[in-house]
C-alpha positions as CSV (number, residue, x, y, z in Angstrom):
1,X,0.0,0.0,0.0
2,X,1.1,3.6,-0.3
3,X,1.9,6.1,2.0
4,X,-0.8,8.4,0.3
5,X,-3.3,5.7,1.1
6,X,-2.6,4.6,4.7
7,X,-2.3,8.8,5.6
8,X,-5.4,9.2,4.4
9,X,-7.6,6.1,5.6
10,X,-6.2,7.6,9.0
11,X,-7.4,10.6,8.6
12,X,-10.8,9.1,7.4
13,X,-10.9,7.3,10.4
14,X,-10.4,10.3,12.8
15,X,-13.1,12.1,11.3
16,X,-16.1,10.8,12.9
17,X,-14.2,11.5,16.2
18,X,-13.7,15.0,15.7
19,X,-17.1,15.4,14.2
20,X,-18.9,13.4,17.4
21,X,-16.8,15.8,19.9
22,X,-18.1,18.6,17.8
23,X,-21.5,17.1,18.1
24,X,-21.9,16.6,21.5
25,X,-20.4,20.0,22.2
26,X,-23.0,21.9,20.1
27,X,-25.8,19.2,21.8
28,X,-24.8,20.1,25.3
29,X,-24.9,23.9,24.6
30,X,-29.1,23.4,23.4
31,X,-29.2,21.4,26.5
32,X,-28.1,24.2,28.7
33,X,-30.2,26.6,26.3
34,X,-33.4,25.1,27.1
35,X,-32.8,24.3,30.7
36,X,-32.5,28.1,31.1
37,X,-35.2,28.8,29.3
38,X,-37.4,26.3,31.0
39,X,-36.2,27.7,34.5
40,X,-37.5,31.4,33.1
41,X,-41.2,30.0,32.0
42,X,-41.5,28.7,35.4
43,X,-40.4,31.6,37.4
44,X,-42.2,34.1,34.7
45,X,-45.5,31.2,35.9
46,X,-44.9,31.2,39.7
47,X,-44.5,35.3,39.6
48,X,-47.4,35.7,37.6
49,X,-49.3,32.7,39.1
50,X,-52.6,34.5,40.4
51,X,-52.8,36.9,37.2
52,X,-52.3,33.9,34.9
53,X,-55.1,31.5,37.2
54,X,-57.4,34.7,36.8
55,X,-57.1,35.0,32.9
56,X,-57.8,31.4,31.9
57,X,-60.9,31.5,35.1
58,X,-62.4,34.7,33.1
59,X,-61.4,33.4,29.5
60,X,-63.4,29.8,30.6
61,X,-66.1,31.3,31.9
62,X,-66.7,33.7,29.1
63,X,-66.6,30.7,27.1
64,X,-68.7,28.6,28.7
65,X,-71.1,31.0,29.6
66,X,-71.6,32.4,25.6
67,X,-74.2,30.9,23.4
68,X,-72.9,29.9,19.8
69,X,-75.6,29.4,17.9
């Protein structure tokens, strides 16, 4: 075999590692991205809690209560 050859079947080889580390970066940073954004929905929910359980009450009850015809 040449030289050429086995160089470059190495570096064939080594390509899916770099690419997975790559990867699983990039995959651990949307983890991180929607953790934080999940943590900010519930605190936006628990700070909000009695004006949020008072607009679906009124929205349900304007529902229910109106006659579609």
């Amino acid at each position: 075999m040449s030289k050429f050859y086995t160089i470059a079947t190495s570096r064939l080889f080594c390509l899916p590692q770099k690419i997975g580390k790559k990867a699983q970066s990039k995959k651990g940073m949307e983890l991180v991205q929607v953790g934080i954004l999940i943590a900010i929905a519930v605190g936006i929910g628990i700070i909000f809690k009695d004006k949020i359980g008072t607009f679906v009450n009124e929205t349900f009850s304007a529902l229910l209560g109106a006659k579609f015809s």
